[in-house]
C-alpha positions as CSV (number, residue, x, y, z in Angstrom):
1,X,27.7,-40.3,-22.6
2,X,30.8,-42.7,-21.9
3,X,31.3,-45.9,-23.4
4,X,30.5,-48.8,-21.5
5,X,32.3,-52.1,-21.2
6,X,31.4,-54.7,-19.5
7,X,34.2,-57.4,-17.6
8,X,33.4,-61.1,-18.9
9,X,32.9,-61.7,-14.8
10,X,30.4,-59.0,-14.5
11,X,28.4,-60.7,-17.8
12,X,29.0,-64.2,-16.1
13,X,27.4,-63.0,-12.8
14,X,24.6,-61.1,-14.7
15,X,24.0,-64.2,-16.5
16,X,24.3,-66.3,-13.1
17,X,22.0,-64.3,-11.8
18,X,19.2,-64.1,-14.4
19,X,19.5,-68.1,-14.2
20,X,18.4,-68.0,-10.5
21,X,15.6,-65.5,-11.6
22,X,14.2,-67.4,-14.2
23,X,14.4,-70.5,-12.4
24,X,12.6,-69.3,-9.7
25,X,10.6,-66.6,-10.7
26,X,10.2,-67.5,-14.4
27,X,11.1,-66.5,-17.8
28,X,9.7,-62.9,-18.0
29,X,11.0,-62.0,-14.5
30,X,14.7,-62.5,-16.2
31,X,14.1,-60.6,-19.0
32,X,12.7,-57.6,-17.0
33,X,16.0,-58.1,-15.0
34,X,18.1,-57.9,-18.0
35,X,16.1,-54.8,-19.1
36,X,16.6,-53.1,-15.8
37,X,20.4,-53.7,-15.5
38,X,21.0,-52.6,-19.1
39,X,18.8,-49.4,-18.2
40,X,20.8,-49.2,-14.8
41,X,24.5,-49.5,-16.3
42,X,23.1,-46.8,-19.0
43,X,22.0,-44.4,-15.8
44,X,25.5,-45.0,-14.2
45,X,27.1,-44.7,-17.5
46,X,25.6,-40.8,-17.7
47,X,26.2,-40.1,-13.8
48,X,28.8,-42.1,-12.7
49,X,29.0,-39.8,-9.2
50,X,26.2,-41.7,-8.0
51,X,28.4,-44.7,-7.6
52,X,29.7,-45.1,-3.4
53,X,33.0,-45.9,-2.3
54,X,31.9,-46.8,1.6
55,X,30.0,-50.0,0.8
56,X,32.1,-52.4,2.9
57,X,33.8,-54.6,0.3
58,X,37.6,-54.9,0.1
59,X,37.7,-52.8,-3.5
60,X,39.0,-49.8,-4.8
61,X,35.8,-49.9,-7.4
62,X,32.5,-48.0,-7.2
63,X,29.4,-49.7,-6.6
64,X,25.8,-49.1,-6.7
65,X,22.7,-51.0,-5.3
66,X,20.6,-52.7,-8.1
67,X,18.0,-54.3,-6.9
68,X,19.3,-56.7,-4.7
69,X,22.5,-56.6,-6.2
70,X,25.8,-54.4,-6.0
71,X,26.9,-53.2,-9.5
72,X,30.7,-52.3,-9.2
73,X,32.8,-49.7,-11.7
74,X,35.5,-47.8,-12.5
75,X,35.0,-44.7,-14.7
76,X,37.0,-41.8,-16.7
77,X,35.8,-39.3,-18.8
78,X,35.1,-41.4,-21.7
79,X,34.3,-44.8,-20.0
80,X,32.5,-46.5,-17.8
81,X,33.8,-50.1,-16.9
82,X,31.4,-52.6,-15.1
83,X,33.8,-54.9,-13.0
84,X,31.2,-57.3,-11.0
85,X,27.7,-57.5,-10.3
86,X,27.0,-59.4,-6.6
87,X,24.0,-60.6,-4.8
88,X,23.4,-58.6,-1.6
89,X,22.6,-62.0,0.1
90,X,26.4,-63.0,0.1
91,X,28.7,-62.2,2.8
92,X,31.0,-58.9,1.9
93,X,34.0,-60.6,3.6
94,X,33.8,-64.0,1.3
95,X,33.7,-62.0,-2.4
96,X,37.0,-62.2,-4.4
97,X,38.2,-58.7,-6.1
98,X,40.7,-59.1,-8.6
């Protein structure tokens, strides 16, 4: 399996996000979200082909629907590297990429 890193903006809006979870949804909701994403990034990690490249945002990076959420990546043969995580919910044209 490839390594995984993870970009500090991709663990801020994980950490974003499991604070609007638990907030609304309670404590164990965000820890079964935390679960999942770790199980998710793991999946990815192993078959990073399942990843699209026609999702609409303005980004050279592979993404993948979590959720409601789109995971984005960039992979080689020994890593996988987890650039953002987004909320669905937010319009594609008003997300900064690098």
């Amino acid at each position: 399996m490839r390594q995984i890193s993870f970009s500090s903006s991709f663990d801020r809006a994980a950490e974003d996000i499991g604070v609007d979870i638990e907030a609304r949804l309670g404590e164990e909701v965000r820890r079964q979200f935390v679960r999942d994403l770790s199980e998710a990034c793991t999946k990815i990690a192993i078959f990073p082909a399942i990843g699209k490249d026609n999702h609409g945002y303005k980004t050279t990076s592979l993404g993948f629907v979590f959720k409601k959420n789109w995971i984005f990546f960039e992979y080689d043969d020994s890593m996988v590297r987890f650039i953002h995580i987004v909320p669905s919910r937010r319009g594609k044209l008003q997300i900064p990429f690098r």
